[in-house]
N, CA and C atoms as a LAMMPS dump frame, in Angstrom:
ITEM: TIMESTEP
0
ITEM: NUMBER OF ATOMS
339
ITEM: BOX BOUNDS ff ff ff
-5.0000000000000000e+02 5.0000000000000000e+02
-5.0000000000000000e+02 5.0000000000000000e+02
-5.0000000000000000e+02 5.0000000000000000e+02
ITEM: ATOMS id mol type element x y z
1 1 1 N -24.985 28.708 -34.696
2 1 2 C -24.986 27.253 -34.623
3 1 3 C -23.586 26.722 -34.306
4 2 1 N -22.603 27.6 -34.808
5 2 2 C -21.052 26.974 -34.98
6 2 3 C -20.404 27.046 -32.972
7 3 1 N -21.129 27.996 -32.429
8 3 2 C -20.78 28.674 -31.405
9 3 3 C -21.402 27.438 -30.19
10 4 1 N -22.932 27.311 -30.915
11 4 2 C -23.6 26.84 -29.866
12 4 3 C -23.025 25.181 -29.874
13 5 1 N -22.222 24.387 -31.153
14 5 2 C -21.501 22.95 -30.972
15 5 3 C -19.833 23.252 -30.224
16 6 1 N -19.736 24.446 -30.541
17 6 2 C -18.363 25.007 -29.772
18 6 3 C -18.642 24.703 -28.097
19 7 1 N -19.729 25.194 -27.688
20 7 2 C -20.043 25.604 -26.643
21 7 3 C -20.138 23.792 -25.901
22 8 1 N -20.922 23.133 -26.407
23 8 2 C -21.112 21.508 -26.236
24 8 3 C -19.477 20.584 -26.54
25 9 1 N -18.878 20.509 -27.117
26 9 2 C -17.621 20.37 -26.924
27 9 3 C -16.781 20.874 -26.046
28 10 1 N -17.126 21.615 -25.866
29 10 2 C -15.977 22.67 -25
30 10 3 C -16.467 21.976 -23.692
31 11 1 N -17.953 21.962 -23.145
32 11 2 C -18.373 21.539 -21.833
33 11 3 C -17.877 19.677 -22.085
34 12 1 N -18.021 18.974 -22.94
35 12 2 C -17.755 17.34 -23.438
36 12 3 C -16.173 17.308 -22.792
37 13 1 N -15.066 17.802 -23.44
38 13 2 C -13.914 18.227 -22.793
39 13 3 C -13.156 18.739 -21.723
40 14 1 N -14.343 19.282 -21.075
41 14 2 C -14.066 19.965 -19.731
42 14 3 C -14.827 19.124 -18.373
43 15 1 N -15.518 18.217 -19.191
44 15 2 C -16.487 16.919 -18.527
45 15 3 C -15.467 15.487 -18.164
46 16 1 N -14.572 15.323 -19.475
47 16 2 C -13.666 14.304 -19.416
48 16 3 C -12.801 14.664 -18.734
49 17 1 N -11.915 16.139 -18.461
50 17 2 C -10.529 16.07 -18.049
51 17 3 C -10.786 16.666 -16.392
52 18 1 N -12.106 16.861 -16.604
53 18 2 C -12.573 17.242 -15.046
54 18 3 C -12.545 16.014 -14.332
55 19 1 N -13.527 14.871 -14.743
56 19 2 C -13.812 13.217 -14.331
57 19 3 C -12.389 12.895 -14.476
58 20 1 N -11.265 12.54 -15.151
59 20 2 C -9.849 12.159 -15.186
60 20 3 C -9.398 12.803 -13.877
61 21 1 N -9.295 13.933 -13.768
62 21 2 C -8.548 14.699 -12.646
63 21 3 C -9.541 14.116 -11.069
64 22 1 N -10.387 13.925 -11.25
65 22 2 C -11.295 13.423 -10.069
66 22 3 C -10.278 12.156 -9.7
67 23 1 N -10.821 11.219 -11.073
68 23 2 C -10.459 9.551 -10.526
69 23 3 C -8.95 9.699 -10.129
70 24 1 N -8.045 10.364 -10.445
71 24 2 C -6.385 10.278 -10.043
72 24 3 C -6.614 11.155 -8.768
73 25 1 N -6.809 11.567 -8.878
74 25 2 C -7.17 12.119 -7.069
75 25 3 C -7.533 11.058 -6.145
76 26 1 N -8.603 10.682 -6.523
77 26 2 C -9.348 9.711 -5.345
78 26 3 C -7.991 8.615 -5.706
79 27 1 N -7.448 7.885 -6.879
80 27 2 C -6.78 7.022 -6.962
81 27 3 C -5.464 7.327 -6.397
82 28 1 N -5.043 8.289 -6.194
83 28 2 C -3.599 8.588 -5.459
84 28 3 C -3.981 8.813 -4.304
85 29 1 N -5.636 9.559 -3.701
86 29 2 C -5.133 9.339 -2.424
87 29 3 C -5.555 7.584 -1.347
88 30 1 N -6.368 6.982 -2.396
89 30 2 C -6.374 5.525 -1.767
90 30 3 C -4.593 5.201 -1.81
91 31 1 N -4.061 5.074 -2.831
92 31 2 C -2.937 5.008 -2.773
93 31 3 C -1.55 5.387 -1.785
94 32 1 N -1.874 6.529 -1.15
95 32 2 C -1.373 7.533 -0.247
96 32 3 C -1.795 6.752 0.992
97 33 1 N -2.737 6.144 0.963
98 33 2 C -3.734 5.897 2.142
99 33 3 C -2.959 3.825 2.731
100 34 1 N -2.866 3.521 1.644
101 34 2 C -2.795 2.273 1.567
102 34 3 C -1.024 1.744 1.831
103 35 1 N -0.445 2.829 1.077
104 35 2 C 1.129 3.135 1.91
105 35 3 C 1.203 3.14 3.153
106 36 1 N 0.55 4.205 3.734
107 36 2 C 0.794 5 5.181
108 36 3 C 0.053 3.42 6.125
109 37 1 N -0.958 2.481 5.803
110 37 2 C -1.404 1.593 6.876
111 37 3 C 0.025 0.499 6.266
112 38 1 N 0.882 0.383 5.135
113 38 2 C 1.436 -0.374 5.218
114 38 3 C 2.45 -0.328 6.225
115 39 1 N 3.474 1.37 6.5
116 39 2 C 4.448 1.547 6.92
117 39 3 C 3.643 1.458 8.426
118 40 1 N 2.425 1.856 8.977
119 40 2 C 1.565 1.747 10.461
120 40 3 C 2.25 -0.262 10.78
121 41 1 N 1.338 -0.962 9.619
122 41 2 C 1.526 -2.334 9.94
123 41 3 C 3.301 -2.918 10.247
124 42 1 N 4.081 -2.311 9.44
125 42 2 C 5.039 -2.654 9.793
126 42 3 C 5.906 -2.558 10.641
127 43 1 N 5.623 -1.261 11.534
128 43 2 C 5.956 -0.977 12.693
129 43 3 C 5.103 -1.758 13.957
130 44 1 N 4.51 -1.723 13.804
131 44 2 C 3.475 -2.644 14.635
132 44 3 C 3.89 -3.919 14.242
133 45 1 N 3.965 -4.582 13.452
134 45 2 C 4.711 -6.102 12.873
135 45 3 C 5.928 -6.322 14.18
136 46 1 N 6.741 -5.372 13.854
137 46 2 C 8.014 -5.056 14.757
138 46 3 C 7.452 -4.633 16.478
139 47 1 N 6.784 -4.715 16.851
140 47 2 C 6.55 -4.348 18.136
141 47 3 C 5.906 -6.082 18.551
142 48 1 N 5.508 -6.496 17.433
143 48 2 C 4.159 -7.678 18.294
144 48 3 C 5.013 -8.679 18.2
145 49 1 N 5.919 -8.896 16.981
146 49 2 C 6.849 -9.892 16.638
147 49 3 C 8.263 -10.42 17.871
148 50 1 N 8.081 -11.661 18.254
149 50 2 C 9.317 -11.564 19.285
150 50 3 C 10.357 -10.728 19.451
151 51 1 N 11.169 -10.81 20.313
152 51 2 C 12.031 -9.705 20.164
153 51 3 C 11.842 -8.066 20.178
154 52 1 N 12.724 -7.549 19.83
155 52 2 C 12.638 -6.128 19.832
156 52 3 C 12.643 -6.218 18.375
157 53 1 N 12.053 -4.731 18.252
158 53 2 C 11.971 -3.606 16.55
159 53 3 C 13.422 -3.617 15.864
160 54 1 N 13.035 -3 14.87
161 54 2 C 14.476 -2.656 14.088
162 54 3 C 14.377 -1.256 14.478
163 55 1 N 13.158 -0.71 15.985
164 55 2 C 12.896 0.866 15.287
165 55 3 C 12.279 1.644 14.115
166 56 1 N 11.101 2.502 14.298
167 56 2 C 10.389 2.931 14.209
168 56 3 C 10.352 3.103 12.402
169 57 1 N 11.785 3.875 11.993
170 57 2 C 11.853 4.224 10.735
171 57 3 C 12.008 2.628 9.999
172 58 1 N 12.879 1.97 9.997
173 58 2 C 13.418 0.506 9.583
174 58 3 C 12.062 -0.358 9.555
175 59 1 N 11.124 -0.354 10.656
176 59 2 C 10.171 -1.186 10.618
177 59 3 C 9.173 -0.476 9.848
178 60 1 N 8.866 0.393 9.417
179 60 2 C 8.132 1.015 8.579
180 60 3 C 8.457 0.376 7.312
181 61 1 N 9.838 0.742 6.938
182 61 2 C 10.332 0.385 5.601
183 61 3 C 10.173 -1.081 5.362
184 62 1 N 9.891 -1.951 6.254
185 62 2 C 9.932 -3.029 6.493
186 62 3 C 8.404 -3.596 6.319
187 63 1 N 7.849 -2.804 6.87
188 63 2 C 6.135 -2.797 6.129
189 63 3 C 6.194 -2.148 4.897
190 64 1 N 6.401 -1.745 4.376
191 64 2 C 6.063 -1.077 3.159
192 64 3 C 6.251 -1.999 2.165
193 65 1 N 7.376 -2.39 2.451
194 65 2 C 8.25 -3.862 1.144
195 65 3 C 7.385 -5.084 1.543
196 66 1 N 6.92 -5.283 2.818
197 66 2 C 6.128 -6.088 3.057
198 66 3 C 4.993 -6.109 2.338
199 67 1 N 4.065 -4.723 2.269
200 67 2 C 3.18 -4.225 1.856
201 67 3 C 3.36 -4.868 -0.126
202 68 1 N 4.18 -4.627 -0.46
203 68 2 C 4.842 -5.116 -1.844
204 68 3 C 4.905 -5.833 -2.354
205 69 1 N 5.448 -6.945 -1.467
206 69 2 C 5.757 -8.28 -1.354
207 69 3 C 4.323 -9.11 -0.918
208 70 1 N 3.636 -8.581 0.006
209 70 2 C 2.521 -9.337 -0.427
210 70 3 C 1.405 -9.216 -1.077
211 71 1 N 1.532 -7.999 -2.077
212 71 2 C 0.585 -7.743 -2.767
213 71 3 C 0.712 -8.781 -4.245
214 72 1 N 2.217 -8.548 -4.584
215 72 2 C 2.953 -9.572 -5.196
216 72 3 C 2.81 -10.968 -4.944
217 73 1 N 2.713 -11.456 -4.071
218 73 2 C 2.69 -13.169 -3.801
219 73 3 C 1.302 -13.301 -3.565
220 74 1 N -0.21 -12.432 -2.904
221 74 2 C -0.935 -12.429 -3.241
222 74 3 C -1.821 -12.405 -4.841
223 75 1 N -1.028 -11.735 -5.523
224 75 2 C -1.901 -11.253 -6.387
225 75 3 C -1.369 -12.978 -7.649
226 76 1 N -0.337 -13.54 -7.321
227 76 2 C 0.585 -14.758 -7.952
228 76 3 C -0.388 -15.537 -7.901
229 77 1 N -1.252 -16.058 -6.385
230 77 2 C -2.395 -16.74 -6.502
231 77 3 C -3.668 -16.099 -6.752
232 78 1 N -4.012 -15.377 -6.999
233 78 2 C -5.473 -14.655 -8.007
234 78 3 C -5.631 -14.056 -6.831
235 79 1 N -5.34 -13.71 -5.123
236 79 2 C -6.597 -12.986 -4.464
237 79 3 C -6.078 -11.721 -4.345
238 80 1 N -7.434 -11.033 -4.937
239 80 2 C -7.407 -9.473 -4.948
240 80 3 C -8.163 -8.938 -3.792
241 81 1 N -7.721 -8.026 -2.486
242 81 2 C -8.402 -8.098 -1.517
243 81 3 C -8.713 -7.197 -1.466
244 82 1 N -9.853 -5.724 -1.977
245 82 2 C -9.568 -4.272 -2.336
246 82 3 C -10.086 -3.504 -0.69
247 83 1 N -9.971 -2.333 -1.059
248 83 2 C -10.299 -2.059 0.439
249 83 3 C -9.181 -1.436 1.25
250 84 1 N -9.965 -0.906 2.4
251 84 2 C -9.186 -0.472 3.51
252 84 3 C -8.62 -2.165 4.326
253 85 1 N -9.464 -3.113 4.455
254 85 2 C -9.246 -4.154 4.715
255 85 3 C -8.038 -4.904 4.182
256 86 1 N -8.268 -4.869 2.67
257 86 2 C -7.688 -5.299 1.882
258 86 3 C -6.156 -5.02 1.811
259 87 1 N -5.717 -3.448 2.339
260 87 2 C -4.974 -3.284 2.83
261 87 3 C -4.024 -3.719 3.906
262 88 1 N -4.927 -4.088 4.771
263 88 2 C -4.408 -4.195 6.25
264 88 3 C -4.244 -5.659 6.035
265 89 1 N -4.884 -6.46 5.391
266 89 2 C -4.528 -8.027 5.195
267 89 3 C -3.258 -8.13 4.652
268 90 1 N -3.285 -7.421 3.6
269 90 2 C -1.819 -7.536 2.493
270 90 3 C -0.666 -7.088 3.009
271 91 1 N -1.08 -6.052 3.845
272 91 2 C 0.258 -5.608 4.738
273 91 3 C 0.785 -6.359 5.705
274 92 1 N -0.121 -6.938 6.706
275 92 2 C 0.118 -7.947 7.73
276 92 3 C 0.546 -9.047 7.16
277 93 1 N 0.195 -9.798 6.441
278 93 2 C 0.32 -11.054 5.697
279 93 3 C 2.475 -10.267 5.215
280 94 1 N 2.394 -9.688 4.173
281 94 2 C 3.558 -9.679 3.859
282 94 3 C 4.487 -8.825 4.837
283 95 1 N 4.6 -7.804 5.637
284 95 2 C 4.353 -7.802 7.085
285 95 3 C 5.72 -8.994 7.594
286 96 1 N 4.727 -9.749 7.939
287 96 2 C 5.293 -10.706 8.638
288 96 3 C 6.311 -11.478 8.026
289 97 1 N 5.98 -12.393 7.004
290 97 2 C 6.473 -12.541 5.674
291 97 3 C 8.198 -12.26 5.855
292 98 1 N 8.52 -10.751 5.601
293 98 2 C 9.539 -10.342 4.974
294 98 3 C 10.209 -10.132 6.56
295 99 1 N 9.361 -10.065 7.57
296 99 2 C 10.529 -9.367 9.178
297 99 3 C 10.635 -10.773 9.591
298 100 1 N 10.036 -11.435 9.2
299 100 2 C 10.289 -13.302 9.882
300 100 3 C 11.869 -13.736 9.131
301 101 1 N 11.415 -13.442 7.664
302 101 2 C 12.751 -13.925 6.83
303 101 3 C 14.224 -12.754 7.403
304 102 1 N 14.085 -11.723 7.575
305 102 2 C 14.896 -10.497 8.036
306 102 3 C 15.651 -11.429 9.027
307 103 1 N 14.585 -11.841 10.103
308 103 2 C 15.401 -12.327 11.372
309 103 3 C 15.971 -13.551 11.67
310 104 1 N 15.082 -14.69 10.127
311 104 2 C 15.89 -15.617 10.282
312 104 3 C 17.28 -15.568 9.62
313 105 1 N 17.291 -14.596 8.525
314 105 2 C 19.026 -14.246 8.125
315 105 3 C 19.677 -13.516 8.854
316 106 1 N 19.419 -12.896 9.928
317 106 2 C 19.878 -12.294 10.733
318 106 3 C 20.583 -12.646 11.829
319 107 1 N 22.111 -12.381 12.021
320 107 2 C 22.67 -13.442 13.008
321 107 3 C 22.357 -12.833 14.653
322 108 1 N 21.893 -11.617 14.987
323 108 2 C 21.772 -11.169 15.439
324 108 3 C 21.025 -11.659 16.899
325 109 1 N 21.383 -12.03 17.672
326 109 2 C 20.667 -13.304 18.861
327 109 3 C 19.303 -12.418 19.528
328 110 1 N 19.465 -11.069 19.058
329 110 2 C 18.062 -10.808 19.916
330 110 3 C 16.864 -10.194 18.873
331 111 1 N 17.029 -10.934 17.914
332 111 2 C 16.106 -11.079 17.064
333 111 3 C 15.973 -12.663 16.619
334 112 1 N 15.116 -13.082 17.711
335 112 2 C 14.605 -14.601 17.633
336 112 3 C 13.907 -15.215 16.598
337 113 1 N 13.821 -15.836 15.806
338 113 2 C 12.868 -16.204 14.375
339 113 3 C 11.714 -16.898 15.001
């Protein structure tokens, strides 16, 4: 009897840390996933945006903080946008956001605001 509640615990425990190890998987790689379209959007931000890029690496980084920044000023007014979508909104939106402000502090004449 002692063996056979051993045996049911043991599977109860190996049920929870199995399901835990699942959801951080799937949750790091949405996560993984939701980075990589931020640093995509921000390079692309930098290509569509007047002017020339900061370049490939810079405009990435530039989406990413974007990516940050408007998840942040989104999330200030309640909208939670989840998703692959949800992504690509929050990135574009802050995106723009942070390379608009870049270029208007920027004395730099061929980066037009």
């Amino acid at each position: 009897m002692i063996e056979l509640l051993a045996f049911i615990a043991l599977l109860v425990v190996g049920w929870v840390v199995l399901t835990s190890l699942v959801s951080f998987a799937v949750t790091l790689g949405a996560f993984i996933f939701m980075v990589l379209v931020w640093i995509f959007i921000g390079w692309l931000a930098g290509q569509l945006i007047r002017g020339k890029g900061y370049g490939p690496i810079k405009d990435g980084l530039l989406g990413l903080l974007g990516g940050v920044i408007g998840s942040i000023i989104l999330g200030i007014f309640g909208l939670d946008i989840g998703g692959v979508f949800g992504a690509i909104v929050t990135g574009v939106f802050g995106a723009l956001i942070l390379i608009y402000s870049v270029r208007a502090l920027s004395d730099d004449k061929d980066f037009p605001a």
